[in-house]
Backbone as JSON Lines, residues from 0, in Angstrom:
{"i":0,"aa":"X","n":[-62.21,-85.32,-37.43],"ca":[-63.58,-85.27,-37.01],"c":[-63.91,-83.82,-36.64]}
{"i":1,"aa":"X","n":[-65.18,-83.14,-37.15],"ca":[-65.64,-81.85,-37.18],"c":[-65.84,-82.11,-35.48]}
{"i":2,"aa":"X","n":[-65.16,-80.55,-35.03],"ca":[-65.71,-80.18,-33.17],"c":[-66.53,-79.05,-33.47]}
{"i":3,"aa":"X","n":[-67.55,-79.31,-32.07],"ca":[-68.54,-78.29,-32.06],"c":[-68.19,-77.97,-30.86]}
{"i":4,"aa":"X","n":[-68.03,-76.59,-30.45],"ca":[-68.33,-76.07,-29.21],"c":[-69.73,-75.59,-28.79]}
{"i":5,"aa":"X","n":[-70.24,-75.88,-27.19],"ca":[-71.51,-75.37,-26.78],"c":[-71.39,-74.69,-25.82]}
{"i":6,"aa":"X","n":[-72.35,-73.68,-25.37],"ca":[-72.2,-72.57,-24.22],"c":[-73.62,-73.25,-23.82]}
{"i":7,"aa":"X","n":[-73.75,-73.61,-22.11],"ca":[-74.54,-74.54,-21.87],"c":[-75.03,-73.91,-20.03]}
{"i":8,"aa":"X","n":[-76.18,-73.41,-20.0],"ca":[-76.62,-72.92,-18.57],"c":[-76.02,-73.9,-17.92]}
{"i":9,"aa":"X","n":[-75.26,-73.08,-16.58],"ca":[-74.88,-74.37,-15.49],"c":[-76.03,-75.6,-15.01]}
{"i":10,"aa":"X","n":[-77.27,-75.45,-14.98],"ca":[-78.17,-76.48,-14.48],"c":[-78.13,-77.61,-15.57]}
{"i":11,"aa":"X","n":[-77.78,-76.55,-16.84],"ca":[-78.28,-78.03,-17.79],"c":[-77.19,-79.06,-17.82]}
{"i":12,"aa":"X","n":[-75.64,-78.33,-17.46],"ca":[-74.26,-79.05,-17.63],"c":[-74.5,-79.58,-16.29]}
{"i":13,"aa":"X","n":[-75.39,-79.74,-15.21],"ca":[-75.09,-80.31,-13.71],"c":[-75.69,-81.4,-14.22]}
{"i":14,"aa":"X","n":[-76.71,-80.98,-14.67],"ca":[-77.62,-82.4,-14.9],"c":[-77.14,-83.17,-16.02]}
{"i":15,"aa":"X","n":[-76.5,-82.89,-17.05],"ca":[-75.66,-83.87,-18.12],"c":[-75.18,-84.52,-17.11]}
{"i":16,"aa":"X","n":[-73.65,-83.68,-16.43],"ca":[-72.92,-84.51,-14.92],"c":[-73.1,-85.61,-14.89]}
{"i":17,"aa":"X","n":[-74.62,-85.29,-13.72],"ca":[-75.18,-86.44,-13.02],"c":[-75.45,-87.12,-14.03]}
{"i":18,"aa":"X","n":[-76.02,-87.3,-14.92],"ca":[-76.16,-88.63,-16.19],"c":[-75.28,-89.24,-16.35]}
{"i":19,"aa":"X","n":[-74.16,-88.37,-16.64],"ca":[-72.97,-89.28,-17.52],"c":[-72.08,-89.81,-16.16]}
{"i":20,"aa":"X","n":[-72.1,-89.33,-15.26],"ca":[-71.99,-90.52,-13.78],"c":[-72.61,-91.34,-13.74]}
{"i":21,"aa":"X","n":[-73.78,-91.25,-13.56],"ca":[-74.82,-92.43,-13.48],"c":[-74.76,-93.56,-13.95]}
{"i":22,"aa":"X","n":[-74.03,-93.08,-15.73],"ca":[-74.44,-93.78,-16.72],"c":[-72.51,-94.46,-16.96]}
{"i":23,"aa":"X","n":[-71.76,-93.88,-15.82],"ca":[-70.41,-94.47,-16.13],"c":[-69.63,-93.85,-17.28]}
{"i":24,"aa":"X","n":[-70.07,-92.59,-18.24],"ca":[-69.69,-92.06,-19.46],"c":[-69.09,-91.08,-19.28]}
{"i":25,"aa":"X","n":[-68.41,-90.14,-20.18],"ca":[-67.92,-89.02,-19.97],"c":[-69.38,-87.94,-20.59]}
{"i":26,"aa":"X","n":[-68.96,-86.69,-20.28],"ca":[-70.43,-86.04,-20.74],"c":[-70.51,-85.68,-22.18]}
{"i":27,"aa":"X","n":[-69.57,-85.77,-22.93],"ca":[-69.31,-85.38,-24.92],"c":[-69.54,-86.48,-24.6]}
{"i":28,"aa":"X","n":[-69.84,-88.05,-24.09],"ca":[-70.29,-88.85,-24.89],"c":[-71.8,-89.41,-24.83]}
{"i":29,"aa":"X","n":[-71.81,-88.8,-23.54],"ca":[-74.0,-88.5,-22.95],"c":[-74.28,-87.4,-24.41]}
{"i":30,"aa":"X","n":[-73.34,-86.29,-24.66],"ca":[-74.15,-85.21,-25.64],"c":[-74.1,-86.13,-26.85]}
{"i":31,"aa":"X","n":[-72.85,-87.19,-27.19],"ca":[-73.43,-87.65,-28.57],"c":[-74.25,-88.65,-28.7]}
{"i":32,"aa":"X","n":[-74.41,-89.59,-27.68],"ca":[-75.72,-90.34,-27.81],"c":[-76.85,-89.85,-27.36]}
{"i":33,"aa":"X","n":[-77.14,-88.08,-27.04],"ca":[-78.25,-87.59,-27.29],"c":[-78.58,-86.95,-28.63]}
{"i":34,"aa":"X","n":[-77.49,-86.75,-29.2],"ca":[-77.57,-86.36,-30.44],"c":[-77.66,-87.43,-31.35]}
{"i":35,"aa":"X","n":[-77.38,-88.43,-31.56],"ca":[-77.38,-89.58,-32.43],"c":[-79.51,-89.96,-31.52]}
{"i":36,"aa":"X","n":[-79.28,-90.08,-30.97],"ca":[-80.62,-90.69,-30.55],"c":[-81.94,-89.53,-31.14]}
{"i":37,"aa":"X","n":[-81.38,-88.43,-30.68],"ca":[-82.26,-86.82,-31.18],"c":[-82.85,-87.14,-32.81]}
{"i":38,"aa":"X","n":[-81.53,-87.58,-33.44],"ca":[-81.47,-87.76,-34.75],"c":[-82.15,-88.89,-35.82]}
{"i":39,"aa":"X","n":[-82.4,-89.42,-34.57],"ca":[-82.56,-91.33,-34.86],"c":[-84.23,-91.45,-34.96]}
{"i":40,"aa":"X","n":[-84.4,-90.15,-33.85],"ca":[-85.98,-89.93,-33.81],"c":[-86.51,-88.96,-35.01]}
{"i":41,"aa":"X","n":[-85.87,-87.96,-35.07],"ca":[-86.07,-86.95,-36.23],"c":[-86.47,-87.69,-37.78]}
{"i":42,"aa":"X","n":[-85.47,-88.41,-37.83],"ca":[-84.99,-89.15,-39.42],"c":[-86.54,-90.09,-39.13]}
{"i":43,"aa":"X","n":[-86.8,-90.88,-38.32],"ca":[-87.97,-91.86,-37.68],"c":[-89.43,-91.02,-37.93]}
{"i":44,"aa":"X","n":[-89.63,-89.62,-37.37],"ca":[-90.86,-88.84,-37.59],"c":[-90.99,-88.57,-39.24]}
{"i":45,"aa":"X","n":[-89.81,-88.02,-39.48],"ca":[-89.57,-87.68,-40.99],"c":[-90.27,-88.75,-41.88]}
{"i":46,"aa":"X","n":[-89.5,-90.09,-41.62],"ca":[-89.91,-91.02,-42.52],"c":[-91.75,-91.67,-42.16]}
{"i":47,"aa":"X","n":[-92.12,-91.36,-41.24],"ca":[-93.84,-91.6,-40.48],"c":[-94.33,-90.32,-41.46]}
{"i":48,"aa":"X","n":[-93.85,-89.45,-40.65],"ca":[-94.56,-88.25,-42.08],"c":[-94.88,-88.41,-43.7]}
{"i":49,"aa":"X","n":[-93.94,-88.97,-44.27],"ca":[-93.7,-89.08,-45.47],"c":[-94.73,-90.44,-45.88]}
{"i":50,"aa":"X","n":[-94.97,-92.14,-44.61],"ca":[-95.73,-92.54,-44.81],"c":[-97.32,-92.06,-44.91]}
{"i":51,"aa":"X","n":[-97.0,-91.22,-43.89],"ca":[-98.84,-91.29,-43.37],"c":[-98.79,-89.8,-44.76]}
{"i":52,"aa":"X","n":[-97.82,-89.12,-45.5],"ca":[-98.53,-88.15,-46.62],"c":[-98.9,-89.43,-48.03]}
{"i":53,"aa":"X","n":[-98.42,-90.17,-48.29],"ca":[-98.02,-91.47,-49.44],"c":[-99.64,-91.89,-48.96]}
{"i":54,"aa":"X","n":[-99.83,-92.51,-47.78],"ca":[-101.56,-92.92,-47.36],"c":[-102.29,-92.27,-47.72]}
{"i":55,"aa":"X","n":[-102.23,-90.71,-47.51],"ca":[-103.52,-89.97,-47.75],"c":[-103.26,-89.68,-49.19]}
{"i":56,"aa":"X","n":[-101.84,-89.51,-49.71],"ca":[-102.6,-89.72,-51.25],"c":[-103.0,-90.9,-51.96]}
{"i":57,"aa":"X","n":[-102.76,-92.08,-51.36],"ca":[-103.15,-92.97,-52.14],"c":[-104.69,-92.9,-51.9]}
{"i":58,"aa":"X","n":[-105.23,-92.86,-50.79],"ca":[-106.49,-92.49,-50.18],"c":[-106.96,-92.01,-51.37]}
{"i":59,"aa":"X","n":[-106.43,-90.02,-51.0],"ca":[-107.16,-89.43,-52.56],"c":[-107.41,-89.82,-53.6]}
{"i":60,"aa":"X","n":[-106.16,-90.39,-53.74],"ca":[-106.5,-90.97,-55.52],"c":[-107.82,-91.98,-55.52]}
{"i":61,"aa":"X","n":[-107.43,-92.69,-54.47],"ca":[-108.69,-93.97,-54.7],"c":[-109.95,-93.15,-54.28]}
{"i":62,"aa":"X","n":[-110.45,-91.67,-53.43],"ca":[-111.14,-91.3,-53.42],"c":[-111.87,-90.52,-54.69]}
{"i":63,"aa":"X","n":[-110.72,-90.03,-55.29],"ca":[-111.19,-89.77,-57.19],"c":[-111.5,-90.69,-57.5]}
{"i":64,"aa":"X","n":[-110.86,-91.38,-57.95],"ca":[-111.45,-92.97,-58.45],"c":[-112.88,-93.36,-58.5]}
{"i":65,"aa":"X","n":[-113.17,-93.43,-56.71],"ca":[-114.32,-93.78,-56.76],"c":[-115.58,-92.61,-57.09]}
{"i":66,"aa":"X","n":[-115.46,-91.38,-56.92],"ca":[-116.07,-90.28,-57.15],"c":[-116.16,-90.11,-58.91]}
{"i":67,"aa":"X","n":[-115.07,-91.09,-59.71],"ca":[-115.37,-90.65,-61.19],"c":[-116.26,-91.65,-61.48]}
{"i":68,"aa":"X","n":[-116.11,-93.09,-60.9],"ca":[-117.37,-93.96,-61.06],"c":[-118.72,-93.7,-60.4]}
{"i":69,"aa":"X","n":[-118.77,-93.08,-59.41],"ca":[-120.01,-92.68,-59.22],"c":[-120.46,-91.52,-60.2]}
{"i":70,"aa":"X","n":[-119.86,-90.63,-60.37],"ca":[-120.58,-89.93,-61.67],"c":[-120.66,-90.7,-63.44]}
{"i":71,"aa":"X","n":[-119.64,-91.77,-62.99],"ca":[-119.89,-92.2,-64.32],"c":[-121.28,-93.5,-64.26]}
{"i":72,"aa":"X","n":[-121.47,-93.79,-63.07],"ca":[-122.53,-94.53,-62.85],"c":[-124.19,-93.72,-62.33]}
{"i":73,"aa":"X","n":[-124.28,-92.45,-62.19],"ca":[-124.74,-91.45,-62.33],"c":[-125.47,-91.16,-63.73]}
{"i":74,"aa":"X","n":[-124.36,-90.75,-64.28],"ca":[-125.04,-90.51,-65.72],"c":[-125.53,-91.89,-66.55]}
{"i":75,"aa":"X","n":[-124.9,-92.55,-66.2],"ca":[-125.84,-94.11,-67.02],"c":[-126.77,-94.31,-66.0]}
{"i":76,"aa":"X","n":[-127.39,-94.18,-65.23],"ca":[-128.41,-94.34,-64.48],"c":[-129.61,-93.11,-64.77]}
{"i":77,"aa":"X","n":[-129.22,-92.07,-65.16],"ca":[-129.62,-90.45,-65.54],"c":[-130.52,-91.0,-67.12]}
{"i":78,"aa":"X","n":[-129.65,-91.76,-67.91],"ca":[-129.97,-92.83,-69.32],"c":[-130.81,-93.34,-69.18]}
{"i":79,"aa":"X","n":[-130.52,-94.3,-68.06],"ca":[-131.5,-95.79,-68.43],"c":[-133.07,-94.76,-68.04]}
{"i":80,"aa":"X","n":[-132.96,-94.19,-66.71],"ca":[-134.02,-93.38,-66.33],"c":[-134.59,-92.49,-67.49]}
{"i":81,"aa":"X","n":[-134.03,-92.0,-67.91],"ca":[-134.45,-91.6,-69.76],"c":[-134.93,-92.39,-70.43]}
{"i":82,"aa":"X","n":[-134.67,-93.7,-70.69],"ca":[-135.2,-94.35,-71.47],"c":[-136.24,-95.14,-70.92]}
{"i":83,"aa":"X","n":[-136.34,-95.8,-69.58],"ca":[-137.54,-96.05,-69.11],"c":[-138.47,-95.44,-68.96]}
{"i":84,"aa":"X","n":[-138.57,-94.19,-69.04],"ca":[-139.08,-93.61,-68.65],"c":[-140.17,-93.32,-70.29]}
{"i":85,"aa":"X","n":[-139.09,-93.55,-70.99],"ca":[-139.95,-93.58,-72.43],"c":[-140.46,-94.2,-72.93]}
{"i":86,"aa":"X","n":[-140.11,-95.52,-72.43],"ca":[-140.71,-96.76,-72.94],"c":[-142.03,-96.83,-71.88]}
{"i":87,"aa":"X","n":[-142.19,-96.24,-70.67],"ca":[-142.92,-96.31,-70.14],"c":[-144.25,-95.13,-70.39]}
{"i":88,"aa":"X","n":[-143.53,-94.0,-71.32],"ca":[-144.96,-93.81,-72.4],"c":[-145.35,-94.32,-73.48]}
{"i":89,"aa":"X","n":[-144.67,-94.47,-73.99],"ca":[-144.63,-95.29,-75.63],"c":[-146.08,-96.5,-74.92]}
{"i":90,"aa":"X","n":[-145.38,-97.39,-73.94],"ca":[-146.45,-97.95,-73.76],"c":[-147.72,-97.75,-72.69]}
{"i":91,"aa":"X","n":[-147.68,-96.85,-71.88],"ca":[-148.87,-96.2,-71.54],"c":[-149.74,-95.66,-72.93]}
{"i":92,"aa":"X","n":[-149.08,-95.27,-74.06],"ca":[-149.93,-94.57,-75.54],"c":[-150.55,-96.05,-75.78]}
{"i":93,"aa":"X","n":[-149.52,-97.27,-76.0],"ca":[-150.25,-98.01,-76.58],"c":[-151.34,-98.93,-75.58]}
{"i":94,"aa":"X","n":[-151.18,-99.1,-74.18],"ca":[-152.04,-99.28,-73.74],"c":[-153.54,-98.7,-73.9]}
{"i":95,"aa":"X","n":[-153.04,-97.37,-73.81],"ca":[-154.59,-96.36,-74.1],"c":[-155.19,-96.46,-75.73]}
{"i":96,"aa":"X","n":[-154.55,-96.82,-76.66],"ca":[-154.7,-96.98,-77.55],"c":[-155.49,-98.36,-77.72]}
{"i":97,"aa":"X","n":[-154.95,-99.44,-77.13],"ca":[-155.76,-100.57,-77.17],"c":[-157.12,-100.68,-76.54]}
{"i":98,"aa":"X","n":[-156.82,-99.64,-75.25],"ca":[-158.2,-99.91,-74.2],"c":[-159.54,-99.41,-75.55]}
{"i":99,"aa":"X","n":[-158.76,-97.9,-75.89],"ca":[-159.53,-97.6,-77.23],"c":[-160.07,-98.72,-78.21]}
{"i":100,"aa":"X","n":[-159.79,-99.48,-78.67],"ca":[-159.87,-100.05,-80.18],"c":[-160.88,-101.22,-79.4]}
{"i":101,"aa":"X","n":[-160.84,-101.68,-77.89],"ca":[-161.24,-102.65,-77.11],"c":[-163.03,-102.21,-77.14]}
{"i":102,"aa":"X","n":[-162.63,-100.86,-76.67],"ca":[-164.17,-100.11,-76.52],"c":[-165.07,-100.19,-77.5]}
{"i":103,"aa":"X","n":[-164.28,-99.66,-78.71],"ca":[-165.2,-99.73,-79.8],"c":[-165.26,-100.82,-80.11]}
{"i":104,"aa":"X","n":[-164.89,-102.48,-80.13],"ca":[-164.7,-103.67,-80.36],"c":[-166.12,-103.8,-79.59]}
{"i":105,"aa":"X","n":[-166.62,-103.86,-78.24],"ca":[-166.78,-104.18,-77.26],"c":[-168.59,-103.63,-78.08]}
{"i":106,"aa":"X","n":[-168.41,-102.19,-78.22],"ca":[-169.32,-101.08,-78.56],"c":[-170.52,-101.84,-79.63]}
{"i":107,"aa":"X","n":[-169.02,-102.25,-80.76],"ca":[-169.35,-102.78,-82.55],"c":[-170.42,-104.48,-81.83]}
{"i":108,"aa":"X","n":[-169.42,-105.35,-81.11],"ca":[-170.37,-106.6,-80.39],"c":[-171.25,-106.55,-80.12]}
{"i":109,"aa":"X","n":[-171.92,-105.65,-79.23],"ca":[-173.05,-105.2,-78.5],"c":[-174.19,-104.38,-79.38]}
{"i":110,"aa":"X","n":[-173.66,-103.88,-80.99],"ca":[-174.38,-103.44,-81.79],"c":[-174.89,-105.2,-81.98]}
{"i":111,"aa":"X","n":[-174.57,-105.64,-82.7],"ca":[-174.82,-106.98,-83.12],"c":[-175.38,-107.77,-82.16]}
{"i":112,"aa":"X","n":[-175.21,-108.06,-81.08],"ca":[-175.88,-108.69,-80.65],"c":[-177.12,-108.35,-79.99]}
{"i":113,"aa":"X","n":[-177.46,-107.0,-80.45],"ca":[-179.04,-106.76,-79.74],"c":[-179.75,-107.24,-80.79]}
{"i":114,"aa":"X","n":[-180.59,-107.99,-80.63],"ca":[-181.86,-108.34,-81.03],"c":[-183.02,-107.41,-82.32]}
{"i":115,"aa":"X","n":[-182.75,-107.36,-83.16],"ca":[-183.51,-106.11,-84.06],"c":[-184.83,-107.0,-84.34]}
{"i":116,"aa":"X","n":[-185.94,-106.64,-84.03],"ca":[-187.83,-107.12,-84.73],"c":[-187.46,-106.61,-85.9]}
{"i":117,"aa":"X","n":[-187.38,-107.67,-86.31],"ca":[-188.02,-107.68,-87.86],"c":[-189.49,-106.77,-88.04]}
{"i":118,"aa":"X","n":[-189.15,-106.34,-89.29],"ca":[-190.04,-104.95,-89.68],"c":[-190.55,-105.47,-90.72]}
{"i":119,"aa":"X","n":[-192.14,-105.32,-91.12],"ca":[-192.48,-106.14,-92.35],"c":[-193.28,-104.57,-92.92]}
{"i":120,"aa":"X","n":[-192.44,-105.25,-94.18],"ca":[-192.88,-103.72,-95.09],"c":[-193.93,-104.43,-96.39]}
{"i":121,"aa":"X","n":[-194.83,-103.35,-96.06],"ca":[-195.43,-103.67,-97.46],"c":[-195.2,-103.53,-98.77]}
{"i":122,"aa":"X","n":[-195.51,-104.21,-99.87],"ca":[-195.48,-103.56,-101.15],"c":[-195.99,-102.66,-101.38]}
């Protein structure tokens, strides 16, 4: 088994001490279940990190996603607005066109139905 030696301020080795009394242990075995525990958390953040980066790209992606259907629902809306918009002269022309043909219809009736005196011509 690999040994590590540590050079350790006296306060910090008093206070291991008192732990590994406390705790009934020797103090290399307070330092390795701070190190196994140190580690336990490290490997624990590591793997939270790695979730919460996997979230925000799935996020992104589904945020492209929805950003390519809105432009792709954009431009077919950009269309239809094109084309209504044409059909909505096409038939404004033929509306005006009919009101036209109505007038003179209306115009041609009103010739005819006025009343003309007979005119008596001589030989």
């Amino acid at each position: 088994m690999p040994t590590v030696h540590l050079s350790l301020p006296e306060g910090v080795y008093s206070e291991l001490k008192e732990y590994a009394s406390e705790m009934g242990i020797q103090i290399t075995d307070l330092i390795k279940m701070f190190i196994r525990e140190g580690l336990q958390k490290m490997r624990e953040e590591r793997l939270e990190r790695m979730r919460r980066q996997r979230e925000q790209q799935q996020a992104t992606e589904v945020l492209v996603q929805v950003l390519q259907k809105l432009d792709e629902l954009q431009r077919r809306m950009d269309e239809y607005q094109a084309f209504v918009e044409g059909e909505l002269y096409r038939l404004n022309q033929s509306l005006s066109s009919l009101k036209k043909r109505v007038s003179r219809l209306e115009d041609t009736v009103e010739e005819r139905l006025i009343p003309v005196e007979p005119e008596l011509v001589s030989p």
